[in-house]
VMD Tcl script that builds the backbone (N, CA, C; Angstrom):
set m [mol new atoms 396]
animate dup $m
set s [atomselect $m all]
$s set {name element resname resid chain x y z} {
  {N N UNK 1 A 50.825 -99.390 -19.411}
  {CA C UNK 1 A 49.466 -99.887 -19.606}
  {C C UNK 1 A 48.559 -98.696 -19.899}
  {N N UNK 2 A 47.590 -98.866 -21.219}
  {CA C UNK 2 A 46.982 -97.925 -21.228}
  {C C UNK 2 A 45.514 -97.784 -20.409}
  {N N UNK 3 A 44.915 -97.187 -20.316}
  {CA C UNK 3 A 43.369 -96.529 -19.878}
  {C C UNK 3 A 42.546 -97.248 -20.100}
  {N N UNK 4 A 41.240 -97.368 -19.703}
  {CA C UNK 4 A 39.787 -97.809 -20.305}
  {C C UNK 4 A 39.770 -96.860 -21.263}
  {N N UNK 5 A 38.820 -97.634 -22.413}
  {CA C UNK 5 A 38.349 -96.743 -23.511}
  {C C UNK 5 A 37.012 -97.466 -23.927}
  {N N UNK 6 A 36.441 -96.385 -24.595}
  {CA C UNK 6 A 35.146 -96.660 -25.205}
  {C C UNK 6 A 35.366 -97.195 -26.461}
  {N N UNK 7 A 34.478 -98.349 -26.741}
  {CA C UNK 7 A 34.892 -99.076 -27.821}
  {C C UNK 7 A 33.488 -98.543 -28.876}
  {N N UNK 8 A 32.287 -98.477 -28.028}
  {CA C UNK 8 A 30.963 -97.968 -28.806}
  {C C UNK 8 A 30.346 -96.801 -27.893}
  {N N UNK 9 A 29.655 -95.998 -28.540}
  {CA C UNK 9 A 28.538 -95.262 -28.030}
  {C C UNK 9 A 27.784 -95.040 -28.849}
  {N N UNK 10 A 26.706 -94.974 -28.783}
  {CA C UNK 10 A 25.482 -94.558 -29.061}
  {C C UNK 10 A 24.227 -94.387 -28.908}
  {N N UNK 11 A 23.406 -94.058 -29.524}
  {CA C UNK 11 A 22.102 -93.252 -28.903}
  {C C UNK 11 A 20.840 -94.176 -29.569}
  {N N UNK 12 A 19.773 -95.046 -29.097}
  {CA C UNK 12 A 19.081 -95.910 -29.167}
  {C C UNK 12 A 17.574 -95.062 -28.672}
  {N N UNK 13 A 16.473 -96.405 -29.600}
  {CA C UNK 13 A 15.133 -95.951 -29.610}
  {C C UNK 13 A 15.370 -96.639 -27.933}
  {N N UNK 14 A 15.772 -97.331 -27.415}
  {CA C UNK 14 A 15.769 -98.357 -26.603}
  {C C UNK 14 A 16.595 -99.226 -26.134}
  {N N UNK 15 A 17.551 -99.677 -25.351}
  {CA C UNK 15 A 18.808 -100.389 -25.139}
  {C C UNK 15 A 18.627 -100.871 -23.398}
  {N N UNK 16 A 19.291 -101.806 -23.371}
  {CA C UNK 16 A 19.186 -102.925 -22.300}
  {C C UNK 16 A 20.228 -102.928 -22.377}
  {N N UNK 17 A 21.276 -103.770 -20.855}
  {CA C UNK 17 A 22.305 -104.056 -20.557}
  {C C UNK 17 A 21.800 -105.015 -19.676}
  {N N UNK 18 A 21.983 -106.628 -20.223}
  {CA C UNK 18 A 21.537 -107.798 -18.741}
  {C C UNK 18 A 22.665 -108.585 -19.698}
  {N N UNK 19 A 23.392 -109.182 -18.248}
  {CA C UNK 19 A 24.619 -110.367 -18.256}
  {C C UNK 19 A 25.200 -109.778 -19.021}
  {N N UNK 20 A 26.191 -108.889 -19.301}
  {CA C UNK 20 A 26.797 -108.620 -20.058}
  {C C UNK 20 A 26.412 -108.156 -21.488}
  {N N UNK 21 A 25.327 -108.285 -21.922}
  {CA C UNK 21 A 24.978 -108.248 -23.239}
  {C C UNK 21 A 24.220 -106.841 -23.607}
  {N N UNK 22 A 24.436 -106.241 -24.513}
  {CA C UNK 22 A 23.386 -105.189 -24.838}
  {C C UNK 22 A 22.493 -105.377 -25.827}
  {N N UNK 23 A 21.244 -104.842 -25.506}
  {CA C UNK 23 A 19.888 -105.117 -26.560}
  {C C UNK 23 A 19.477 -103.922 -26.451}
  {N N UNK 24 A 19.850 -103.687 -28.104}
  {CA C UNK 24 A 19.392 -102.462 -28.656}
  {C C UNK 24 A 18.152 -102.296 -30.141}
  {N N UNK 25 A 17.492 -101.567 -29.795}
  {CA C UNK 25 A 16.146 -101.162 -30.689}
  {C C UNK 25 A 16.353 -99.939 -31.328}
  {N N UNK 26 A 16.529 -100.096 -32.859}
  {CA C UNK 26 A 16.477 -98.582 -33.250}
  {C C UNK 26 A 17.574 -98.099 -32.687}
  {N N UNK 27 A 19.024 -98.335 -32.659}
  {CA C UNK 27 A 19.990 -97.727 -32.045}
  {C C UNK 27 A 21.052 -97.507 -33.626}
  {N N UNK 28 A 21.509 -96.111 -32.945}
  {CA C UNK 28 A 22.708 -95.284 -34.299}
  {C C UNK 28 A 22.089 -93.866 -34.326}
  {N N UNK 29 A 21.207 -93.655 -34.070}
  {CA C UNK 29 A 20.887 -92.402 -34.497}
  {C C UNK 29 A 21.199 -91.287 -34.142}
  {N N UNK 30 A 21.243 -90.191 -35.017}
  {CA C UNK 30 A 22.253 -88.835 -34.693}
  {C C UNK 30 A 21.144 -87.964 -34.902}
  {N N UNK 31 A 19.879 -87.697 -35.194}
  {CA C UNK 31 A 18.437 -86.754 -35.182}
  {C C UNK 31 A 17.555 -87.595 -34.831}
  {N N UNK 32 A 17.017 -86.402 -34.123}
  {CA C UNK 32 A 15.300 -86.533 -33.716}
  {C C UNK 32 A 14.260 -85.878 -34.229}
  {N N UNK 33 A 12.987 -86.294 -34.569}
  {CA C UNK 33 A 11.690 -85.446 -34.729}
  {C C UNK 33 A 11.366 -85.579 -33.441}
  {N N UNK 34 A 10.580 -83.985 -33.194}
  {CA C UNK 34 A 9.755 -84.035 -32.403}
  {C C UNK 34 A 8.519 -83.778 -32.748}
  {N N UNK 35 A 7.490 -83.994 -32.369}
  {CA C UNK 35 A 5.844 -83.656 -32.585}
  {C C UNK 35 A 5.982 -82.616 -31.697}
  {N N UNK 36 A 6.121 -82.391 -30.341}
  {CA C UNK 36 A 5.843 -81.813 -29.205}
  {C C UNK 36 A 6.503 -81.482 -28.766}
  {N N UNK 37 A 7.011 -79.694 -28.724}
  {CA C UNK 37 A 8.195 -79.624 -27.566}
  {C C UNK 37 A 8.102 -79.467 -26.227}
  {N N UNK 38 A 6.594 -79.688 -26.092}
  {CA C UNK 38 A 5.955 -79.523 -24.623}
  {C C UNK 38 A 6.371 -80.981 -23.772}
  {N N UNK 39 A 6.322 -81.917 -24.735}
  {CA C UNK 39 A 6.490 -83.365 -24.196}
  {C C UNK 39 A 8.125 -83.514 -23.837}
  {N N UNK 40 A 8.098 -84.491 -22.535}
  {CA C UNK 40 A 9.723 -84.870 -22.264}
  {C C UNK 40 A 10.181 -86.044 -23.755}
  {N N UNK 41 A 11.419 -85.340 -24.400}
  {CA C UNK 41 A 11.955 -86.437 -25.293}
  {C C UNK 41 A 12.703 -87.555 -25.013}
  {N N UNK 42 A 12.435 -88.397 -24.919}
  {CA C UNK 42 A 13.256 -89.899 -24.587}
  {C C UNK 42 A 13.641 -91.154 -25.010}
  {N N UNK 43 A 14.890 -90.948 -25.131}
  {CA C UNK 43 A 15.931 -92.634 -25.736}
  {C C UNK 43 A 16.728 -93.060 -24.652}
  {N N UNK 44 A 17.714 -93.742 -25.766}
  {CA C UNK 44 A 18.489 -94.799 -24.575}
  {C C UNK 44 A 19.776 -94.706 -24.869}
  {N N UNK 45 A 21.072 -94.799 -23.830}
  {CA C UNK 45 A 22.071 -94.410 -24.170}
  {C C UNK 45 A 22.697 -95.748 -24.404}
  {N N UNK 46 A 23.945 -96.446 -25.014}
  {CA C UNK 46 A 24.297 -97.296 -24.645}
  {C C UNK 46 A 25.447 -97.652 -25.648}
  {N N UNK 47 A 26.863 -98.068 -24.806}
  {CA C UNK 47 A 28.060 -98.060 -24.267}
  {C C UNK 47 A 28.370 -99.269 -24.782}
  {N N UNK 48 A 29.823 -99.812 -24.937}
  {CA C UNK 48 A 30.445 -101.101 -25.064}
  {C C UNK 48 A 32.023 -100.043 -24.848}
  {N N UNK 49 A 32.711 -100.686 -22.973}
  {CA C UNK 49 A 33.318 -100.411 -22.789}
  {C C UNK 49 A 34.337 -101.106 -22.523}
  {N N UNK 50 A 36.077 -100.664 -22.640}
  {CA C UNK 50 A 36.918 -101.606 -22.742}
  {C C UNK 50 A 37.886 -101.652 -21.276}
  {N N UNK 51 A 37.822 -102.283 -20.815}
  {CA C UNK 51 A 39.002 -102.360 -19.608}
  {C C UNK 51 A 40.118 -103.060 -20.068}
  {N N UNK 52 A 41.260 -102.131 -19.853}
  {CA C UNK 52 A 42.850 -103.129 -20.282}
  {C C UNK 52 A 43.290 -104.186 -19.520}
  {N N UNK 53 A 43.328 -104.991 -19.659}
  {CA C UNK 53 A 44.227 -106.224 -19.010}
  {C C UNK 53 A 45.354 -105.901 -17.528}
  {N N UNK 54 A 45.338 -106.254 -16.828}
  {CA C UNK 54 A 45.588 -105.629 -15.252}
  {C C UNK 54 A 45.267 -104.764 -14.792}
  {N N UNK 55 A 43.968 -104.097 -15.519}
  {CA C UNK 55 A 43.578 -102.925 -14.501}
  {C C UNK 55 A 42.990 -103.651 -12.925}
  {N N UNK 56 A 43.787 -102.459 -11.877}
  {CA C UNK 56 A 43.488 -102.724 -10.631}
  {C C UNK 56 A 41.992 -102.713 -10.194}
  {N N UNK 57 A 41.530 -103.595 -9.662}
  {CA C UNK 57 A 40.017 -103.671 -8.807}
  {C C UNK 57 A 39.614 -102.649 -8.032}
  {N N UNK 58 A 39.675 -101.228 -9.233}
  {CA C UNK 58 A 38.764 -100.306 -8.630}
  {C C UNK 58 A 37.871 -99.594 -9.607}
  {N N UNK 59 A 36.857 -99.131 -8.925}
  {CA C UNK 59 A 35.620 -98.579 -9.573}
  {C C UNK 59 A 36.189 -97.484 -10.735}
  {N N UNK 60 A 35.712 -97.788 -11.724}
  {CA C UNK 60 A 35.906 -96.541 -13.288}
  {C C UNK 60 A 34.721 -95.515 -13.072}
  {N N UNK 61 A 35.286 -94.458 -12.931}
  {CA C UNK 61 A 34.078 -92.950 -13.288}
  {C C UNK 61 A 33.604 -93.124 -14.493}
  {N N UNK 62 A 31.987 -92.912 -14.273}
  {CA C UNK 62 A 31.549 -92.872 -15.621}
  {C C UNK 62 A 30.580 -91.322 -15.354}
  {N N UNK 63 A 30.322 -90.453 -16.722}
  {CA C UNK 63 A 29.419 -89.634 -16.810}
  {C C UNK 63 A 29.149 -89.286 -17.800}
  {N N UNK 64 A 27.901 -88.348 -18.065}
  {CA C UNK 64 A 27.364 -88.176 -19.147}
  {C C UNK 64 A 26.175 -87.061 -18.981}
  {N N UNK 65 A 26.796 -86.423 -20.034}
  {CA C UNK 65 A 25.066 -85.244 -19.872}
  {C C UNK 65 A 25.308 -84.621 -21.242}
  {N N UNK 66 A 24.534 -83.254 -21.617}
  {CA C UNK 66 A 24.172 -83.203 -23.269}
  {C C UNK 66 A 24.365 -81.588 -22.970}
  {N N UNK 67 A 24.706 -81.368 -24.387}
  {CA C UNK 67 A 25.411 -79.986 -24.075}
  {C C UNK 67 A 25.002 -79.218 -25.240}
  {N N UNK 68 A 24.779 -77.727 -25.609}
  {CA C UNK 68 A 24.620 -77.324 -26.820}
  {C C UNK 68 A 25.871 -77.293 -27.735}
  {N N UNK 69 A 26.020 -76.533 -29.017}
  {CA C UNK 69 A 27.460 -75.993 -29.939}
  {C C UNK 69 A 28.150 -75.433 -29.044}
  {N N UNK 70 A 28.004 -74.421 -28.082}
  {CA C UNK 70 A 28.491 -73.741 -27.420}
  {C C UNK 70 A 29.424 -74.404 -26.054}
  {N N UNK 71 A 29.257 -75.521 -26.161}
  {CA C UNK 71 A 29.498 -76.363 -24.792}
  {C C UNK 71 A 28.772 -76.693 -23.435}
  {N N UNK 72 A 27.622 -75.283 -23.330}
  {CA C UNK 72 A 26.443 -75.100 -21.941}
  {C C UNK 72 A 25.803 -76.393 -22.116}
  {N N UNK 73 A 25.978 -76.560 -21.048}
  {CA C UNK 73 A 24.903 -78.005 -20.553}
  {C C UNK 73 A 22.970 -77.593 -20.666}
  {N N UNK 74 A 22.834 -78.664 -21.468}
  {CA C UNK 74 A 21.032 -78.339 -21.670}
  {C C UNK 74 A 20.242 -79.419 -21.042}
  {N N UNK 75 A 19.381 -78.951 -20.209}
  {CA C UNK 75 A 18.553 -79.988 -19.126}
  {C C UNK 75 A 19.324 -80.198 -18.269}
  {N N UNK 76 A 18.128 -80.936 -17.806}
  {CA C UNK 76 A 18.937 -81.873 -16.201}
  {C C UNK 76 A 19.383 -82.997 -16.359}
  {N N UNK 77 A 19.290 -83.121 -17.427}
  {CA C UNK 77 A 19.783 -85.124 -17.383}
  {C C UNK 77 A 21.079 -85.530 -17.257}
  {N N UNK 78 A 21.627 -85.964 -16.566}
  {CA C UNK 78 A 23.371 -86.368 -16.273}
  {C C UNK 78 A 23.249 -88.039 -16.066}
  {N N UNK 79 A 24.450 -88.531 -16.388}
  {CA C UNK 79 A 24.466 -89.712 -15.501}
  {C C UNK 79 A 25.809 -89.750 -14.983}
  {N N UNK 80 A 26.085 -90.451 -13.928}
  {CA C UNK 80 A 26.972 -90.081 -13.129}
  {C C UNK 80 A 27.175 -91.680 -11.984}
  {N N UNK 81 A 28.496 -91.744 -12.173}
  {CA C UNK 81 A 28.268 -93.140 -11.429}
  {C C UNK 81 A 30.283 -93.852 -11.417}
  {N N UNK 82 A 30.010 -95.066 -11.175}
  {CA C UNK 82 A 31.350 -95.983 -11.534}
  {C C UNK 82 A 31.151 -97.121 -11.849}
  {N N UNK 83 A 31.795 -98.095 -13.159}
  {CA C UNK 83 A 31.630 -99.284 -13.490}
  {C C UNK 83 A 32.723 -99.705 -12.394}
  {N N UNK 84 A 32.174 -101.408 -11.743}
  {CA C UNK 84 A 33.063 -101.579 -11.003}
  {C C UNK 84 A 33.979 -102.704 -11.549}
  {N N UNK 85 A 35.310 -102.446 -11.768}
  {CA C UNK 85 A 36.165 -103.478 -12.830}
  {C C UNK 85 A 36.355 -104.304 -11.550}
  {N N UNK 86 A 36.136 -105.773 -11.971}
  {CA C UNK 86 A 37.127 -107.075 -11.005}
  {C C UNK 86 A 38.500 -106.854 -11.401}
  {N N UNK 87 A 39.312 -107.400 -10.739}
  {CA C UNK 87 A 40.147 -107.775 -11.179}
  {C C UNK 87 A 40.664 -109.351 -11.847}
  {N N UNK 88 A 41.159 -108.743 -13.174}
  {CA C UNK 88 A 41.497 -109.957 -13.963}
  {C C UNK 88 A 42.681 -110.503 -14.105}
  {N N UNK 89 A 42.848 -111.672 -14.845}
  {CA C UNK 89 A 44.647 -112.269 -14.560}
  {C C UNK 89 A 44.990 -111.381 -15.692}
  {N N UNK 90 A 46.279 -111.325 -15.584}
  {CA C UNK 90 A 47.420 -110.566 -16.224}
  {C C UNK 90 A 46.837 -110.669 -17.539}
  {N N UNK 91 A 47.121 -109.558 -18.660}
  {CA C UNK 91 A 47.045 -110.399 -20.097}
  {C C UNK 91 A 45.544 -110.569 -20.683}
  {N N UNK 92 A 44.511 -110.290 -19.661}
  {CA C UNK 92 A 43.448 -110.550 -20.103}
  {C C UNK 92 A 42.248 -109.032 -20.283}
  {N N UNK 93 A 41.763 -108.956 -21.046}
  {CA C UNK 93 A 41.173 -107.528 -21.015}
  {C C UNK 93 A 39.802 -107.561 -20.637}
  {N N UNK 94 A 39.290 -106.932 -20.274}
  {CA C UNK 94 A 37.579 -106.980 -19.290}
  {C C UNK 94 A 36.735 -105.983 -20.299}
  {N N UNK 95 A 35.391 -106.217 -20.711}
  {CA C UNK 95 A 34.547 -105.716 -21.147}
  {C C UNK 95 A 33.386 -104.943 -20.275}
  {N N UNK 96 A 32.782 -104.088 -20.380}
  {CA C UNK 96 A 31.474 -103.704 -19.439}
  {C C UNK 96 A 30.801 -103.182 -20.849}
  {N N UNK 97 A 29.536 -103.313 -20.221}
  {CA C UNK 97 A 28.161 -102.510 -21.255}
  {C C UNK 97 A 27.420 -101.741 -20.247}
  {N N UNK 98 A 26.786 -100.956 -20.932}
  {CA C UNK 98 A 26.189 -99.877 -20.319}
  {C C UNK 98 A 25.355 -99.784 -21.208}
  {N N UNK 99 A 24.097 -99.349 -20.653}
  {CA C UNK 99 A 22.611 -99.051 -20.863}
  {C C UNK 99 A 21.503 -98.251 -19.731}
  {N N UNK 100 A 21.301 -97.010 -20.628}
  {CA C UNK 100 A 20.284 -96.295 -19.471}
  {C C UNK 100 A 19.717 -95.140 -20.227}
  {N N UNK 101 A 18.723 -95.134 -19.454}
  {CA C UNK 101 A 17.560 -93.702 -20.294}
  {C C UNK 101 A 17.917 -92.717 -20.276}
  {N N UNK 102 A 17.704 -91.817 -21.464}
  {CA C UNK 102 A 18.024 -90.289 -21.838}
  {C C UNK 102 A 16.673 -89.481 -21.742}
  {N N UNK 103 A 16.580 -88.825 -21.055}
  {CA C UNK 103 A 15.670 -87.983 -21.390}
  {C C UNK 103 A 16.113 -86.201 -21.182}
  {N N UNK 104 A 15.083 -85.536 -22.349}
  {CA C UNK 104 A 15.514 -84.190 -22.805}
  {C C UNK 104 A 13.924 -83.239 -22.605}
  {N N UNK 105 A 14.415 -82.240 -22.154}
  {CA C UNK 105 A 12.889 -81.362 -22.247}
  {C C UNK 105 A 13.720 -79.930 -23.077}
  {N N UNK 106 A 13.214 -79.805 -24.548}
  {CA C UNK 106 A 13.983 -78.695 -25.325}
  {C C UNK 106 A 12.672 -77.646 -25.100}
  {N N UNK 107 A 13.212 -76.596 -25.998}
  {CA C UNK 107 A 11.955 -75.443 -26.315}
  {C C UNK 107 A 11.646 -75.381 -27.983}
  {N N UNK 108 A 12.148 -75.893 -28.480}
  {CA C UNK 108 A 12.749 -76.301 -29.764}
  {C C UNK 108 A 13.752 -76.746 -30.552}
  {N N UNK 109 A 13.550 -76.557 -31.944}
  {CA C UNK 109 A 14.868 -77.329 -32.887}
  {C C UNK 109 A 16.075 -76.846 -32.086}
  {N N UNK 110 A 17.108 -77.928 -32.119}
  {CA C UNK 110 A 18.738 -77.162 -31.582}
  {C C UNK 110 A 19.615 -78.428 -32.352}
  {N N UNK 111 A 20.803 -78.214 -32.220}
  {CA C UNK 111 A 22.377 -78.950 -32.425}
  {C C UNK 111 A 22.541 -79.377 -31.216}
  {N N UNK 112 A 22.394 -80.309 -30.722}
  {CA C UNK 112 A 22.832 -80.655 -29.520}
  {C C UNK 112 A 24.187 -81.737 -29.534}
  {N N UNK 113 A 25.096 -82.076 -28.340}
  {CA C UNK 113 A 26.180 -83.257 -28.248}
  {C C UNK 113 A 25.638 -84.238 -26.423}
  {N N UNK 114 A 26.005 -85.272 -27.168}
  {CA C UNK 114 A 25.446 -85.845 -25.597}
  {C C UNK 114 A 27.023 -86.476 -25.373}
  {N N UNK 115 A 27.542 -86.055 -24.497}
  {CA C UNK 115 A 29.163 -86.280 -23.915}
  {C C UNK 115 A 29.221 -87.229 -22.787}
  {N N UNK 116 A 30.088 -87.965 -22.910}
  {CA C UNK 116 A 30.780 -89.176 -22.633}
  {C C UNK 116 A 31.660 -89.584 -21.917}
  {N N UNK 117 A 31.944 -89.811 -20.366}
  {CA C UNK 117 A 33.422 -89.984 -20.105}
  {C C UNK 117 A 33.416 -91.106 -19.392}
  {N N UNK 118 A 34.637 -92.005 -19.388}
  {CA C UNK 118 A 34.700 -93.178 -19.024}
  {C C UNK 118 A 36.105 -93.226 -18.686}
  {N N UNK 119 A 36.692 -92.745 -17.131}
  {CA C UNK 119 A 38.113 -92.648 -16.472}
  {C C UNK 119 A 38.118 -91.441 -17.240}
  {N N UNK 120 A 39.645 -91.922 -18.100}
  {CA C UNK 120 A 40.089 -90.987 -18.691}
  {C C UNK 120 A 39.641 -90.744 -20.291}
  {N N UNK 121 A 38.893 -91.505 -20.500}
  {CA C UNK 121 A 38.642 -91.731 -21.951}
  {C C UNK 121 A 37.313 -90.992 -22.244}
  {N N UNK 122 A 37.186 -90.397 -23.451}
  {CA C UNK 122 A 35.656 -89.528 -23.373}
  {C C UNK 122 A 35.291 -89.783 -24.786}
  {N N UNK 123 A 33.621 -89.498 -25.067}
  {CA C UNK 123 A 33.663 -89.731 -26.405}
  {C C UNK 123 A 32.443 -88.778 -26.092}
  {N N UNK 124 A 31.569 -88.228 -27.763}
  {CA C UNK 124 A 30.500 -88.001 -27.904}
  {C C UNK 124 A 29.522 -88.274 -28.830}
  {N N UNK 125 A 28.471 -87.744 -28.695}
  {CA C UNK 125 A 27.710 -88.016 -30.183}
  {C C UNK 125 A 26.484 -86.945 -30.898}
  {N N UNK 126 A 26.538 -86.668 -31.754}
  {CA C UNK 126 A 25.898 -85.309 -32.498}
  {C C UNK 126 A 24.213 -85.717 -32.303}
  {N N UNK 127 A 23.770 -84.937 -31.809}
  {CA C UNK 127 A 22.404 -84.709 -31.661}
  {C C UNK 127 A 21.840 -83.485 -32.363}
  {N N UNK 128 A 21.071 -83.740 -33.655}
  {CA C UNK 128 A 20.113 -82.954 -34.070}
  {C C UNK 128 A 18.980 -83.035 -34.143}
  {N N UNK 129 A 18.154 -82.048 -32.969}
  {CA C UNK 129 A 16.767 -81.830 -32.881}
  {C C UNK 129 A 16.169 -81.186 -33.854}
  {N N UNK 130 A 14.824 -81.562 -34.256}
  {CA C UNK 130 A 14.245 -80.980 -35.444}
  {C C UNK 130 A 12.494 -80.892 -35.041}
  {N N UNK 131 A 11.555 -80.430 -35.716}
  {CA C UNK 131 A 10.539 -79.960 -35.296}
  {C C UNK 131 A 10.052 -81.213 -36.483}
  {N N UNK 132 A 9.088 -81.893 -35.944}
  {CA C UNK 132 A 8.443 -83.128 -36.934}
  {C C UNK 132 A 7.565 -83.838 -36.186}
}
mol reanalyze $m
mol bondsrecalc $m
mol representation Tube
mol addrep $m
């Protein structure tokens, strides 16, 4: 049996996760303008995750924080937590969504990655900051 895996990620003006469903605004995007690098920058992260069919009824690690080219972690923002899988009948595969706020305080333009892990499964997504 294989792992949880990420089926989506991405980076939203705005994203919700209620009953299962995600509601997303302005979501896909891989750059930002900023007006202000004095101001905190803020979106929304949000997930469509896959649970395999008999996974056991225990909590999945989830995390996430944003990193430069170099790999160094930039800011404080992490998320950090566990989706909690039920357990399902044999044969059947379980979905979770995820939705939650990003926020960034830069000094300016950069390449940034906002990284992804879910169990064993990880993903990321290219962040380019720009002065606008």
């Amino acid at each position: 049996m294989s792992g949880p895996t990420i089926r989506t990620l991405l980076l939203a003006d705005h994203a919700e996760a209620i009953n299962g469903k995600l509601y997303i605004h302005g979501g896909g995007f891989t750059a930002m303008a900023v007006r202000d690098f004095a101001d905190v920058q803020r979106c929304s992260l949000a997930a469509i995750l896959d649970i395999p069919p008999g996974h056991s009824p225990r909590p999945i690690p989830i995390a996430a924080h944003i990193e430069d080219q170099a790999g160094a972690r930039v800011g404080d923002w992490e998320l950090t937590g566990a989706i909690a899988a039920d357990e399902a009948p044999e044969g059947v595969p379980g979905t979770a969504v995820l939705a939650g706020p990003v926020e960034l305080k830069l000094d300016g333009p950069a390449e940034l990655r906002l990284r992804f892990a879910f169990g064993e499964a990880s993903g990321s997504i290219p962040l380019r900051v720009v002065a606008g």
